[in-house]
mmCIF file of the N, C-alpha and C atoms, coordinates in Angstrom:
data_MODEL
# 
_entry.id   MODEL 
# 
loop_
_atom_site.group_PDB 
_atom_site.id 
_atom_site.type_symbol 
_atom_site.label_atom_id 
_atom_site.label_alt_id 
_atom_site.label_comp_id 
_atom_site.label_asym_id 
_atom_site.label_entity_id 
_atom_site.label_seq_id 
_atom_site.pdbx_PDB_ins_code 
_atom_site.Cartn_x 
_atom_site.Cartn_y 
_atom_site.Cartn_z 
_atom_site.occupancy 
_atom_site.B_iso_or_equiv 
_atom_site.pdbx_formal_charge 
_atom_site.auth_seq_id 
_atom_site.auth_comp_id 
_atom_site.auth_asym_id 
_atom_site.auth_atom_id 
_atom_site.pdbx_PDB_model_num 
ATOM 1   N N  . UNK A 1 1  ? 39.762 -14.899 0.313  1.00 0.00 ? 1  UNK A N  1 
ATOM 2   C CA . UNK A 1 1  ? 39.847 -16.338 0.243  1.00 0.00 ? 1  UNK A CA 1 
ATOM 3   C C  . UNK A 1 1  ? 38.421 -16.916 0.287  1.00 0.00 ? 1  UNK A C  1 
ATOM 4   N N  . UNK A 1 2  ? 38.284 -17.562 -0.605 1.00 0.00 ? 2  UNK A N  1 
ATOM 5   C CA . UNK A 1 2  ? 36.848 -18.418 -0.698 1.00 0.00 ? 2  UNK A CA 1 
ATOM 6   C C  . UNK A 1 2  ? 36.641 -19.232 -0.089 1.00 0.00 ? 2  UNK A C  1 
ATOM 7   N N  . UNK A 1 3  ? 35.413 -19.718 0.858  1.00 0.00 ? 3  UNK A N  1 
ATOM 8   C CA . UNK A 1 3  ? 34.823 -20.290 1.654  1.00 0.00 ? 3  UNK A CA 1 
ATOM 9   C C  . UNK A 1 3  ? 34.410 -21.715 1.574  1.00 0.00 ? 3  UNK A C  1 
ATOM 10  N N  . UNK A 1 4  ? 34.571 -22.701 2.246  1.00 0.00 ? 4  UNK A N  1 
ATOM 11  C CA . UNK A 1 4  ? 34.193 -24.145 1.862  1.00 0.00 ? 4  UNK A CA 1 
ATOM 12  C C  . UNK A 1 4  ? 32.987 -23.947 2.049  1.00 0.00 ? 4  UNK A C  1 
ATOM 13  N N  . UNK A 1 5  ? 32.146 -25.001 1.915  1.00 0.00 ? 5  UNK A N  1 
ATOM 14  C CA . UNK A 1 5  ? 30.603 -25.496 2.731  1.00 0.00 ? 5  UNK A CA 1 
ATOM 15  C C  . UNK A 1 5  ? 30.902 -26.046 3.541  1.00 0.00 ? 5  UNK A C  1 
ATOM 16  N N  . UNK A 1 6  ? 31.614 -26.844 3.864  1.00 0.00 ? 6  UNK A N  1 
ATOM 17  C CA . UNK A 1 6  ? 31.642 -27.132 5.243  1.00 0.00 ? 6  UNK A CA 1 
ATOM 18  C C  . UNK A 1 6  ? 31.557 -26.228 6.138  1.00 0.00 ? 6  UNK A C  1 
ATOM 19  N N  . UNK A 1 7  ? 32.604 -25.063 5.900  1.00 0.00 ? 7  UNK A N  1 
ATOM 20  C CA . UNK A 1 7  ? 33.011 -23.715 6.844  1.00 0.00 ? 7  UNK A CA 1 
ATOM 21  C C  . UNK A 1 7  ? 31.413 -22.998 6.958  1.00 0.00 ? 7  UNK A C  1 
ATOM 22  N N  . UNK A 1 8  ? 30.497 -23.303 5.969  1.00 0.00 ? 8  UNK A N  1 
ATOM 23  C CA . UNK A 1 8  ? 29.175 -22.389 5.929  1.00 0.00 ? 8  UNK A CA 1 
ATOM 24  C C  . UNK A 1 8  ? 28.346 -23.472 6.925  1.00 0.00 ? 8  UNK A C  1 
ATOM 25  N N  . UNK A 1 9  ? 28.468 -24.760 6.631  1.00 0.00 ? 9  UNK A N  1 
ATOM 26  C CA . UNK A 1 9  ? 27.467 -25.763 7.328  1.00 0.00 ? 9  UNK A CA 1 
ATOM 27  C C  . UNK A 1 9  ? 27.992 -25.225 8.863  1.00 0.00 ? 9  UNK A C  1 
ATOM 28  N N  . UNK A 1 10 ? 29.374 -25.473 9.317  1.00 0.00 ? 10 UNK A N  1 
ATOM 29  C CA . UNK A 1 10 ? 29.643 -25.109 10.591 1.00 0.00 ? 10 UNK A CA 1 
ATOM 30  C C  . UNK A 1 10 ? 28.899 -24.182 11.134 1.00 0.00 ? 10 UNK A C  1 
ATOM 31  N N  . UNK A 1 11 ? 29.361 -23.320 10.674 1.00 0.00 ? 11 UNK A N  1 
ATOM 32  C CA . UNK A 1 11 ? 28.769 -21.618 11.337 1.00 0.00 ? 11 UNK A CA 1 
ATOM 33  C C  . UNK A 1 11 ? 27.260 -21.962 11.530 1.00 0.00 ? 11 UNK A C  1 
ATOM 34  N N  . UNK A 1 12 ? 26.781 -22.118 10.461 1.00 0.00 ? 12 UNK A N  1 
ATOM 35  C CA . UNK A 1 12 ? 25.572 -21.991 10.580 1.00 0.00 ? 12 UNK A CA 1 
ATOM 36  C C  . UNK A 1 12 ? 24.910 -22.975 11.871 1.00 0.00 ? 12 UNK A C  1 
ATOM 37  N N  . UNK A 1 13 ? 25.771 -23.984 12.154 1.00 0.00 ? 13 UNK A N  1 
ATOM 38  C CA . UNK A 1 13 ? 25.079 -25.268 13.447 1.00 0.00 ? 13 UNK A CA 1 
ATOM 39  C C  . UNK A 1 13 ? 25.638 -24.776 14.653 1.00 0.00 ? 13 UNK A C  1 
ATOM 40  N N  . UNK A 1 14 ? 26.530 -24.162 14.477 1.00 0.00 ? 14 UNK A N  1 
ATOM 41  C CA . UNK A 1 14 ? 27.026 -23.848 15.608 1.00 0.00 ? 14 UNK A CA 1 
ATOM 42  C C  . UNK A 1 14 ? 26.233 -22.620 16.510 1.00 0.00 ? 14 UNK A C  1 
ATOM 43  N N  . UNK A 1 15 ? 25.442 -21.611 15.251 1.00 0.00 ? 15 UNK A N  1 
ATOM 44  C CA . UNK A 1 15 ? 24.298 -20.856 15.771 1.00 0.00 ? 15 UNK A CA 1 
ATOM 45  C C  . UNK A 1 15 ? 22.923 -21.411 16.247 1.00 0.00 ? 15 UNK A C  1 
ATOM 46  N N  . UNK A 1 16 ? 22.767 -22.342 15.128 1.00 0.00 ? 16 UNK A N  1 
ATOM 47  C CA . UNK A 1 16 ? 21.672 -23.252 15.542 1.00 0.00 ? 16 UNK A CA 1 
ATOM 48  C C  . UNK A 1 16 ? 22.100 -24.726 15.446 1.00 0.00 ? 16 UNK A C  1 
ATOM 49  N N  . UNK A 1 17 ? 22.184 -25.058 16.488 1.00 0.00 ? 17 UNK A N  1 
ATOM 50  C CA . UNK A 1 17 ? 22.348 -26.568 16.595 1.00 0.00 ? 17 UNK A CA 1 
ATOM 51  C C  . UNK A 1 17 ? 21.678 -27.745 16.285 1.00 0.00 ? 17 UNK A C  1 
ATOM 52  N N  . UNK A 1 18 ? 20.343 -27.020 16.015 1.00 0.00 ? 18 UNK A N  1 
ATOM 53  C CA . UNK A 1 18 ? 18.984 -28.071 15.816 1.00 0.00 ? 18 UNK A CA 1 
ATOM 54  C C  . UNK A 1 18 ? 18.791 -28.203 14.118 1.00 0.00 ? 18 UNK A C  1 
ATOM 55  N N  . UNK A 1 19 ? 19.267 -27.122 12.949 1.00 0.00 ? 19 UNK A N  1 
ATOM 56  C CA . UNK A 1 19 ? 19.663 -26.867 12.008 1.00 0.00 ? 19 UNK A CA 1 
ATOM 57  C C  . UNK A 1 19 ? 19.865 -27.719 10.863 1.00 0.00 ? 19 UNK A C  1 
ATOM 58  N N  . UNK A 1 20 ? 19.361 -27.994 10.104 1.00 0.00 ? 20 UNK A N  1 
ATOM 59  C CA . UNK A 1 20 ? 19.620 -29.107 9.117  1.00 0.00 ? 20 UNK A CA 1 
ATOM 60  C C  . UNK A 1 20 ? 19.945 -27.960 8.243  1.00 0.00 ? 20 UNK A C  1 
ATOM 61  N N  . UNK A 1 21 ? 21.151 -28.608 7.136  1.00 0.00 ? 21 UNK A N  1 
ATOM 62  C CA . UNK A 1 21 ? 21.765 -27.585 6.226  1.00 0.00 ? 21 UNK A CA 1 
ATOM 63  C C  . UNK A 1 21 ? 22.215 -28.272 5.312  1.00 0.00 ? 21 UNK A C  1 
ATOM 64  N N  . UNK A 1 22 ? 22.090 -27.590 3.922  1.00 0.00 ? 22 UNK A N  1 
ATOM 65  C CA . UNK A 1 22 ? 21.989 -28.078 2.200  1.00 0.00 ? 22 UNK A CA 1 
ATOM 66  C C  . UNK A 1 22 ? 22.823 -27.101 2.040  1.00 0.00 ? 22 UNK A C  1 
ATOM 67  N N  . UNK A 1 23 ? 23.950 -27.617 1.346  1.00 0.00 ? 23 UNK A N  1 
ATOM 68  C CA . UNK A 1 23 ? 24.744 -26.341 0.809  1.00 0.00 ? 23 UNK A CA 1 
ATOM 69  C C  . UNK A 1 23 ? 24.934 -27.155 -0.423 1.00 0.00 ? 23 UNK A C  1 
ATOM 70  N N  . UNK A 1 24 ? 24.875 -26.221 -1.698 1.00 0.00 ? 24 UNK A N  1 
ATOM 71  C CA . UNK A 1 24 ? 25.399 -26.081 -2.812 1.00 0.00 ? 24 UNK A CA 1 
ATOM 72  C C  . UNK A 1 24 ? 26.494 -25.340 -3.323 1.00 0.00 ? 24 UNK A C  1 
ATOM 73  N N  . UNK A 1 25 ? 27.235 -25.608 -3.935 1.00 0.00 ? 25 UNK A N  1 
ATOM 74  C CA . UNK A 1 25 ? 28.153 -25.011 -4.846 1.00 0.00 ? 25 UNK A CA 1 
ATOM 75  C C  . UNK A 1 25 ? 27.633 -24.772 -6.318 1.00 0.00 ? 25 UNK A C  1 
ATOM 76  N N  . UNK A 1 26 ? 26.975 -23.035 -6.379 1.00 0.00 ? 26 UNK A N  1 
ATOM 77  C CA . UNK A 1 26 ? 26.423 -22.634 -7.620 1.00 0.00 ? 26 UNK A CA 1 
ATOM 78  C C  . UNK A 1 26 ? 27.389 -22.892 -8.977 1.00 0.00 ? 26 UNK A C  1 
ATOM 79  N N  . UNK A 1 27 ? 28.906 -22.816 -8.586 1.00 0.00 ? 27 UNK A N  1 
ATOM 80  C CA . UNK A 1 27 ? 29.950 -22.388 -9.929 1.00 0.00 ? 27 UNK A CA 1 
ATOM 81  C C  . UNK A 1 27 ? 30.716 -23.070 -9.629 1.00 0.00 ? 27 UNK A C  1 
ATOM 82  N N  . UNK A 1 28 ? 31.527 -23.380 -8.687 1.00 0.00 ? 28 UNK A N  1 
ATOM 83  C CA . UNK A 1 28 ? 32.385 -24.642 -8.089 1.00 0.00 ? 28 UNK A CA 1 
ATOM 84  C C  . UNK A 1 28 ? 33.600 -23.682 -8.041 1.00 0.00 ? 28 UNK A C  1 
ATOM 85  N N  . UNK A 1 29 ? 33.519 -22.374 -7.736 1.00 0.00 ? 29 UNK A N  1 
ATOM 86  C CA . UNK A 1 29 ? 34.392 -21.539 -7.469 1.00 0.00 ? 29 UNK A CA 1 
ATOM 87  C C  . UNK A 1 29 ? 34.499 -21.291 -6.233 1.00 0.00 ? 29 UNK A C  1 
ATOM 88  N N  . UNK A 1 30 ? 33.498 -21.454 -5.137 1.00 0.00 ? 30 UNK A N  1 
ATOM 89  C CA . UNK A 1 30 ? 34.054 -21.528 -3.571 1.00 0.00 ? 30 UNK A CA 1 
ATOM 90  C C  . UNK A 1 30 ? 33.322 -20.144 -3.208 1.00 0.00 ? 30 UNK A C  1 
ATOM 91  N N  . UNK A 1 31 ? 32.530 -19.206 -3.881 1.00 0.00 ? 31 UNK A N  1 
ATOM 92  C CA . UNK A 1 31 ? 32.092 -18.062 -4.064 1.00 0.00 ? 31 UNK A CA 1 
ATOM 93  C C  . UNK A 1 31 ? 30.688 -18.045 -4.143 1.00 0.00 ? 31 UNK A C  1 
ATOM 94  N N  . UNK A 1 32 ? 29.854 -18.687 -4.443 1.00 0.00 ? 32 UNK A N  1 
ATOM 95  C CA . UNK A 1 32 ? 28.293 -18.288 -5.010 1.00 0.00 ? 32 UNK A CA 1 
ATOM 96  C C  . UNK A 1 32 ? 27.948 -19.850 -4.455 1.00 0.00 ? 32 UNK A C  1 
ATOM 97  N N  . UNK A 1 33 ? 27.030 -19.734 -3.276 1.00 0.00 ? 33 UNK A N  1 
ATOM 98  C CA . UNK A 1 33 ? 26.295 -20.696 -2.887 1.00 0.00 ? 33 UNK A CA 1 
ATOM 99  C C  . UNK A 1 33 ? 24.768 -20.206 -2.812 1.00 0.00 ? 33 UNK A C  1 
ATOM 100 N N  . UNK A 1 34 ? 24.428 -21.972 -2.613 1.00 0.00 ? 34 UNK A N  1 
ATOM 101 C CA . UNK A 1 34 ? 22.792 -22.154 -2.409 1.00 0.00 ? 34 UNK A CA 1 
ATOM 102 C C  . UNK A 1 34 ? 22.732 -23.140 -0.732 1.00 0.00 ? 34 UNK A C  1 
ATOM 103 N N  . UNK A 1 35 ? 22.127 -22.371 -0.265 1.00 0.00 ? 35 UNK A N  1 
ATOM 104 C CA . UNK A 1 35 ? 21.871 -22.905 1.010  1.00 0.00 ? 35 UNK A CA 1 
ATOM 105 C C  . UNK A 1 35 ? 20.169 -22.433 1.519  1.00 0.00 ? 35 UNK A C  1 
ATOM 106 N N  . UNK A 1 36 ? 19.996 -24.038 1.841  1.00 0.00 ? 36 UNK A N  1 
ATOM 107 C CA . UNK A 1 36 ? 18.674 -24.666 2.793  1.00 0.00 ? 36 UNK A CA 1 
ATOM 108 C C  . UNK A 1 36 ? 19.077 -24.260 3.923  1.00 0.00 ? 36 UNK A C  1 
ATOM 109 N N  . UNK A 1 37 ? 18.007 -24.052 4.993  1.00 0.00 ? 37 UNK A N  1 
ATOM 110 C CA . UNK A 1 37 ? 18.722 -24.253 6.600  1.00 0.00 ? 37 UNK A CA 1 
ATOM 111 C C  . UNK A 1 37 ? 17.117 -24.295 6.982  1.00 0.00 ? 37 UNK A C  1 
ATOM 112 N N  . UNK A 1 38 ? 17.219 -25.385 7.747  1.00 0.00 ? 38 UNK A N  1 
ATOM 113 C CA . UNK A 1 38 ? 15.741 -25.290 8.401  1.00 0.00 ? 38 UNK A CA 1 
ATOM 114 C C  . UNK A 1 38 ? 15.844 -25.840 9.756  1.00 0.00 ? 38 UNK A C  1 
ATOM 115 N N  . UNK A 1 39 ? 15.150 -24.738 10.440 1.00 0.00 ? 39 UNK A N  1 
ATOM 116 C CA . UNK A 1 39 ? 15.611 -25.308 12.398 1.00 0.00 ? 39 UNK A CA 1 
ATOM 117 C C  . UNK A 1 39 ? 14.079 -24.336 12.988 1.00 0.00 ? 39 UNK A C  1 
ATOM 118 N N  . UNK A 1 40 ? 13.904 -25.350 14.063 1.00 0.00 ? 40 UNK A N  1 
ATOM 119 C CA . UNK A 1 40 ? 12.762 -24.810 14.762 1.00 0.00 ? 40 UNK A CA 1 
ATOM 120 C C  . UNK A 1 40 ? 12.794 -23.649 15.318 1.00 0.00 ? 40 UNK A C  1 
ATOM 121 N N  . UNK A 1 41 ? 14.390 -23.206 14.943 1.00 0.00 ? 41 UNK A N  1 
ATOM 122 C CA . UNK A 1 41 ? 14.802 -21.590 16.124 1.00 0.00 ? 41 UNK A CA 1 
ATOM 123 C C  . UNK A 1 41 ? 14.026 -20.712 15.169 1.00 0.00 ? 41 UNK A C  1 
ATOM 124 N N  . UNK A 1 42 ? 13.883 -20.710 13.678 1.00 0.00 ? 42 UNK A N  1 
ATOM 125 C CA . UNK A 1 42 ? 12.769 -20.018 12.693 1.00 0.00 ? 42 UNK A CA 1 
ATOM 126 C C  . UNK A 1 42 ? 11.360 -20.018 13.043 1.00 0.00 ? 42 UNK A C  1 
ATOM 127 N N  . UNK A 1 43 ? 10.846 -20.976 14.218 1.00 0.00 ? 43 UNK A N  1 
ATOM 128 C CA . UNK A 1 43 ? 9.069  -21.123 14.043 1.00 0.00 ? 43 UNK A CA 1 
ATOM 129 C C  . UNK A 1 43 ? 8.663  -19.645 14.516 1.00 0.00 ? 43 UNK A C  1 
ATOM 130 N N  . UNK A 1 44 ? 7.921  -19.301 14.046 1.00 0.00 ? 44 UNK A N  1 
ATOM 131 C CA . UNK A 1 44 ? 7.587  -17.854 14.415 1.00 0.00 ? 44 UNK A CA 1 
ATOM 132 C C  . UNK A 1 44 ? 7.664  -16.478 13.993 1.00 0.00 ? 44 UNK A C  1 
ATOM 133 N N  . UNK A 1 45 ? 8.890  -16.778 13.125 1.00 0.00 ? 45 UNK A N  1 
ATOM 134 C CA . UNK A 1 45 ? 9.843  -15.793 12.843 1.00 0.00 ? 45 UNK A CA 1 
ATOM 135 C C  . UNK A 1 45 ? 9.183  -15.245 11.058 1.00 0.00 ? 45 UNK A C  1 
ATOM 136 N N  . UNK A 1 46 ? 9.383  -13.909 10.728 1.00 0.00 ? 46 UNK A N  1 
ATOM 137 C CA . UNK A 1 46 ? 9.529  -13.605 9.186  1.00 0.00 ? 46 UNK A CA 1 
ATOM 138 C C  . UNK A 1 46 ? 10.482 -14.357 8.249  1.00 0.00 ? 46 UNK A C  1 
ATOM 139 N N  . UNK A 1 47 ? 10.476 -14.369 7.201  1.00 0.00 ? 47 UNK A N  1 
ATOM 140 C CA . UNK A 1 47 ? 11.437 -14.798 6.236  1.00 0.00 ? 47 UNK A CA 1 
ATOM 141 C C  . UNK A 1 47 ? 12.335 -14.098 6.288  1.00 0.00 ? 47 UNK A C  1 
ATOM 142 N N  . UNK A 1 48 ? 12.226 -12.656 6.610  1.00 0.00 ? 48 UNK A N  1 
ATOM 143 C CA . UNK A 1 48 ? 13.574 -11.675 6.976  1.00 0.00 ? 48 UNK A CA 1 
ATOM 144 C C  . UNK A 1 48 ? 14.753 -12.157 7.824  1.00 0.00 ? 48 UNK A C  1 
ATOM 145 N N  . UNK A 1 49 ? 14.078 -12.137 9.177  1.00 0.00 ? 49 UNK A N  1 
ATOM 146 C CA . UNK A 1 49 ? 14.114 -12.780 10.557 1.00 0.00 ? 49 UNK A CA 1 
ATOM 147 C C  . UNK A 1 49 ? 15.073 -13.625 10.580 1.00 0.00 ? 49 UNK A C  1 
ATOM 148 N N  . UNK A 1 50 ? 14.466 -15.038 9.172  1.00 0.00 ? 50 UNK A N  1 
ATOM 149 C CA . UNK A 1 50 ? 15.098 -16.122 9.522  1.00 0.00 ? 50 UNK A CA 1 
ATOM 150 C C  . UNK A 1 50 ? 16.601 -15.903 8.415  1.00 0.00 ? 50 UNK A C  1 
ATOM 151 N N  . UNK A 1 51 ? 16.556 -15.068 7.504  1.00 0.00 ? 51 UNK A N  1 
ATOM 152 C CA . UNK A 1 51 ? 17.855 -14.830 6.715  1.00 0.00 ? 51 UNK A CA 1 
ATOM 153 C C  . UNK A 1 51 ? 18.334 -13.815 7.879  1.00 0.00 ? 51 UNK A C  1 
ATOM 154 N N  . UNK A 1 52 ? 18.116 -13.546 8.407  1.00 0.00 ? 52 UNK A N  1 
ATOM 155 C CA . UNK A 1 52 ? 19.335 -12.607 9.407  1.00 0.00 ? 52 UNK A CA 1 
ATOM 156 C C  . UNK A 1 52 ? 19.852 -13.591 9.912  1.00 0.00 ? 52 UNK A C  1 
ATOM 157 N N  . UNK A 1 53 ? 19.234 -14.348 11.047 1.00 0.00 ? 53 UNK A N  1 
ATOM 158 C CA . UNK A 1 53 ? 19.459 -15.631 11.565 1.00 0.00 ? 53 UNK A CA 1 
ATOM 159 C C  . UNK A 1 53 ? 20.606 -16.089 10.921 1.00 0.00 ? 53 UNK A C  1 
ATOM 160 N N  . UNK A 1 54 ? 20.403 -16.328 10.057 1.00 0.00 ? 54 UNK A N  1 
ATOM 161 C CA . UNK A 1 54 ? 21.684 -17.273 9.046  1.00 0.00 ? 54 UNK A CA 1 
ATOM 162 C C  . UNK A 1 54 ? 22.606 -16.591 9.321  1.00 0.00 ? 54 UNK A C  1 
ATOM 163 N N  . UNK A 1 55 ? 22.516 -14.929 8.179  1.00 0.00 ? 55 UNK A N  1 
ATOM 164 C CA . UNK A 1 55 ? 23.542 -14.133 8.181  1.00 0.00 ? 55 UNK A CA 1 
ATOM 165 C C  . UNK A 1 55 ? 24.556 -14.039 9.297  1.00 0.00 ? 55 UNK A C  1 
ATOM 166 N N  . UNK A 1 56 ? 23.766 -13.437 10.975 1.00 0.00 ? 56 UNK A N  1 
ATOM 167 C CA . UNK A 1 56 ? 24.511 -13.330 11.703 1.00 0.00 ? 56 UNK A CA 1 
ATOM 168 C C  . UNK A 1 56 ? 25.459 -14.481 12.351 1.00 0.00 ? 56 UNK A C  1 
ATOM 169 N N  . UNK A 1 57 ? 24.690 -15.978 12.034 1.00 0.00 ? 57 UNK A N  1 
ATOM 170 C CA . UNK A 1 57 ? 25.958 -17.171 11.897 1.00 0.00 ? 57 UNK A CA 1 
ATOM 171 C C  . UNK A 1 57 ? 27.040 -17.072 11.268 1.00 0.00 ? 57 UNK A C  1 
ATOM 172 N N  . UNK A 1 58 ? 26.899 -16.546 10.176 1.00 0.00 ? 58 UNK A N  1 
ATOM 173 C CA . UNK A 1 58 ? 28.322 -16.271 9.408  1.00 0.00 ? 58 UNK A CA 1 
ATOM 174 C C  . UNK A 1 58 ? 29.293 -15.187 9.712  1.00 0.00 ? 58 UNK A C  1 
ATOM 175 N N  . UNK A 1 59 ? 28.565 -14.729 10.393 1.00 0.00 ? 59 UNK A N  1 
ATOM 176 C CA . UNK A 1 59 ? 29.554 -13.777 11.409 1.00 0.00 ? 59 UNK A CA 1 
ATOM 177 C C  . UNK A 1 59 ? 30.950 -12.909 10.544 1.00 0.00 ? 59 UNK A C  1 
ATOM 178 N N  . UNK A 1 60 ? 29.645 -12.376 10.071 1.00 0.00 ? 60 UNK A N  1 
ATOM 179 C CA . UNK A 1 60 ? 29.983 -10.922 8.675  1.00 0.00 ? 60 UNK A CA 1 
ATOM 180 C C  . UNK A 1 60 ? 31.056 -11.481 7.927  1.00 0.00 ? 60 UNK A C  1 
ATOM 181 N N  . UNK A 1 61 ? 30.879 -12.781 7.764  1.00 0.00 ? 61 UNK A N  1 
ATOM 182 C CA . UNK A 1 61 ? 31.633 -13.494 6.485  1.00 0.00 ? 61 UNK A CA 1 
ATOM 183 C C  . UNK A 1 61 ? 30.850 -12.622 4.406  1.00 0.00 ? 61 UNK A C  1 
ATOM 184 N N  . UNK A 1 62 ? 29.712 -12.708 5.091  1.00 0.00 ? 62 UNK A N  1 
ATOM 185 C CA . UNK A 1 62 ? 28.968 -12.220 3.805  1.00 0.00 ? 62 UNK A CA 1 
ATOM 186 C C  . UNK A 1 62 ? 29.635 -11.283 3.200  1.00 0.00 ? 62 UNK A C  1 
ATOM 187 N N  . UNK A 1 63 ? 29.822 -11.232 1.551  1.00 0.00 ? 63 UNK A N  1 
ATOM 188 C CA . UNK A 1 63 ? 30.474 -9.799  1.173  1.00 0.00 ? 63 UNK A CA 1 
ATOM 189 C C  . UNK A 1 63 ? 31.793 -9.425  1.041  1.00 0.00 ? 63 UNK A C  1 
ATOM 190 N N  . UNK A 1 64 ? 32.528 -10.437 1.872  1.00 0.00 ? 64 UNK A N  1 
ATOM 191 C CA . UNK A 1 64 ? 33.895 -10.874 2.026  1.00 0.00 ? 64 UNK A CA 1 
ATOM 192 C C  . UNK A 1 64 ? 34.385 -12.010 1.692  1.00 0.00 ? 64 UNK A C  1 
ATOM 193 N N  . UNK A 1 65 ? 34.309 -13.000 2.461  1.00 0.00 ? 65 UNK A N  1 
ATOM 194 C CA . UNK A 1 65 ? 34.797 -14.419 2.086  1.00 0.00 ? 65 UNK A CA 1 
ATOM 195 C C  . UNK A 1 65 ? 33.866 -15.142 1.243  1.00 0.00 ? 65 UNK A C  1 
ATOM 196 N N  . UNK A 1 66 ? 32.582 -14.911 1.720  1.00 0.00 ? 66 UNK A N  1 
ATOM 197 C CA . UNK A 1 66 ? 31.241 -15.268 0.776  1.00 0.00 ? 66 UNK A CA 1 
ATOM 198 C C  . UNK A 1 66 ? 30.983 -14.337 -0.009 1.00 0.00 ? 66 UNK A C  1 
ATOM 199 N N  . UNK A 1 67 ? 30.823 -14.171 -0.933 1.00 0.00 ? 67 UNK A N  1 
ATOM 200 C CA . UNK A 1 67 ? 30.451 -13.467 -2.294 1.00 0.00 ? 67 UNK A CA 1 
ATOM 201 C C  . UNK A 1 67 ? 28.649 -13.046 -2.696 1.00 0.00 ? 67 UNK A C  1 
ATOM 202 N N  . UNK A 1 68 ? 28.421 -14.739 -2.446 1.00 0.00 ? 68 UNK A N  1 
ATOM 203 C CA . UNK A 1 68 ? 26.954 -14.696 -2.677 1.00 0.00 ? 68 UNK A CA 1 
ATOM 204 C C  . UNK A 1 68 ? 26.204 -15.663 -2.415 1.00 0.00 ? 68 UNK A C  1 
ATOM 205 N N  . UNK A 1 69 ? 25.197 -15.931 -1.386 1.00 0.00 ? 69 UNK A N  1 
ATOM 206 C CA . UNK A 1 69 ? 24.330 -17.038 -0.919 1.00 0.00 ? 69 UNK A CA 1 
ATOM 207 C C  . UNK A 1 69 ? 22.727 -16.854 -1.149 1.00 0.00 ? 69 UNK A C  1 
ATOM 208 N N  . UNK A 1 70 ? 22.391 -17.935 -2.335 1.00 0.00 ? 70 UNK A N  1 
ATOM 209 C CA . UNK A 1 70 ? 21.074 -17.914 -1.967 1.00 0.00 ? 70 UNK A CA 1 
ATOM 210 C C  . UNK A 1 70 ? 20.306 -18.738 -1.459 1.00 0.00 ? 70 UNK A C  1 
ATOM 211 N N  . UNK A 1 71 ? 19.501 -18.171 -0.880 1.00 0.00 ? 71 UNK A N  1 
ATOM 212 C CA . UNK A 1 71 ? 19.273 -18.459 0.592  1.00 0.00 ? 71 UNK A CA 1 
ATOM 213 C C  . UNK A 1 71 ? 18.076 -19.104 0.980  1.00 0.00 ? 71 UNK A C  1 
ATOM 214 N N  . UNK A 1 72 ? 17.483 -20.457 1.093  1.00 0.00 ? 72 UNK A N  1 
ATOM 215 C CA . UNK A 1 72 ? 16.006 -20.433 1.632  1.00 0.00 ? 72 UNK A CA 1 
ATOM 216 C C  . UNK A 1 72 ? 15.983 -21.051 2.902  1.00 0.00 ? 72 UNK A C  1 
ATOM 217 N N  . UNK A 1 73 ? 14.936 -20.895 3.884  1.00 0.00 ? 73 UNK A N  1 
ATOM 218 C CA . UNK A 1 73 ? 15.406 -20.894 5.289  1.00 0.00 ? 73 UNK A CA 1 
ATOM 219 C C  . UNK A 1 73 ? 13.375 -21.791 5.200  1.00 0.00 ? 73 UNK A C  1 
ATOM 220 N N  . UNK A 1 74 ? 13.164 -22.450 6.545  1.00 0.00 ? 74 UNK A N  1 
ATOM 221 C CA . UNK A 1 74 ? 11.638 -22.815 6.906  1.00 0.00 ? 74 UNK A CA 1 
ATOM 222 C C  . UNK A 1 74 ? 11.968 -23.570 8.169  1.00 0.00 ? 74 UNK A C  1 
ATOM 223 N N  . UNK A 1 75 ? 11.067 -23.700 8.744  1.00 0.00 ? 75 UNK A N  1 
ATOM 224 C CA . UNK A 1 75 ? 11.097 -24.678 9.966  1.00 0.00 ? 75 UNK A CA 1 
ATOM 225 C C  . UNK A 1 75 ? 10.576 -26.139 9.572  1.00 0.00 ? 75 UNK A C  1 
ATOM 226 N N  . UNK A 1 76 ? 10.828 -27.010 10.261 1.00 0.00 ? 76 UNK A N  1 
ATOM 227 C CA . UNK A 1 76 ? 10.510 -28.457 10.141 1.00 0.00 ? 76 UNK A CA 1 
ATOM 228 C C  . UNK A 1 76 ? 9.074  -28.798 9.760  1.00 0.00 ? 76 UNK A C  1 
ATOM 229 N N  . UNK A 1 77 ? 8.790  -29.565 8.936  1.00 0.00 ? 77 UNK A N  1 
ATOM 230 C CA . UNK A 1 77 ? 7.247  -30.195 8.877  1.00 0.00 ? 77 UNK A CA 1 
ATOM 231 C C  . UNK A 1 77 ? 7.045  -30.838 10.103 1.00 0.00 ? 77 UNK A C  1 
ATOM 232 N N  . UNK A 1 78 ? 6.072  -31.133 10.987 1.00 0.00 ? 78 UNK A N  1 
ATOM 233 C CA . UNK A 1 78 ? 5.622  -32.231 11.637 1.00 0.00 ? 78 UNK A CA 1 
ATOM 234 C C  . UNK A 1 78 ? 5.627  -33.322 11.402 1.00 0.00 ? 78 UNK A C  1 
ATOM 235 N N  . UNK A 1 79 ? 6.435  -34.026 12.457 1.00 0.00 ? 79 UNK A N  1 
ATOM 236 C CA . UNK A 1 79 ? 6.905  -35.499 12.081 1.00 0.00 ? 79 UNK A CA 1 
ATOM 237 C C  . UNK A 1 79 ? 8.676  -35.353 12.363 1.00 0.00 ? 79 UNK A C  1 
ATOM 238 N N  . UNK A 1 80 ? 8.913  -34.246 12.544 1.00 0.00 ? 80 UNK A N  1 
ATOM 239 C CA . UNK A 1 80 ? 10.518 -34.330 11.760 1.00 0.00 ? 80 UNK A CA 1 
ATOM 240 C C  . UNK A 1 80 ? 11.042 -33.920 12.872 1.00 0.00 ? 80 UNK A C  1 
# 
């Protein structure tokens, strides 16, 4: 069963609460997203780091209910 964005925005705030999140619908099939996520819980962290981060929010949805997310992750500019 294919996944809303909402269901992806959730997960993902509910790991990080501080989290601002862009979800796209690549095909409008519920399957192939584009997701932003940018939260200060990333400052520090690799680009690896911060896609695990995500991943393990989705809480091994990936591969299953999600199909395919691409993915860019950063921490906040100053000011924000």
């Amino acid at each position: 069963m294919p996944m809303q964005a909402g269901d992806i925005e959730r997960l993902i705030k509910e790991a990080m609460p501080d989290a601002e999140v862009m979800i796209e619908d690549l095909r409008g099939d519920g399957d192939h997203y584009a997701a932003m996520v940018v939260s200060k819980e990333f400052e520090g962290k690799s680009r690896v780091q911060q896609h695990q981060m995500v991943y393990k929010a989705l809480q091994g949805r990936m591969g299953d209910a999600l199909h395919a997310l691409a993915l860019q992750t950063g921490v906040p500019e100053d000011g924000n």
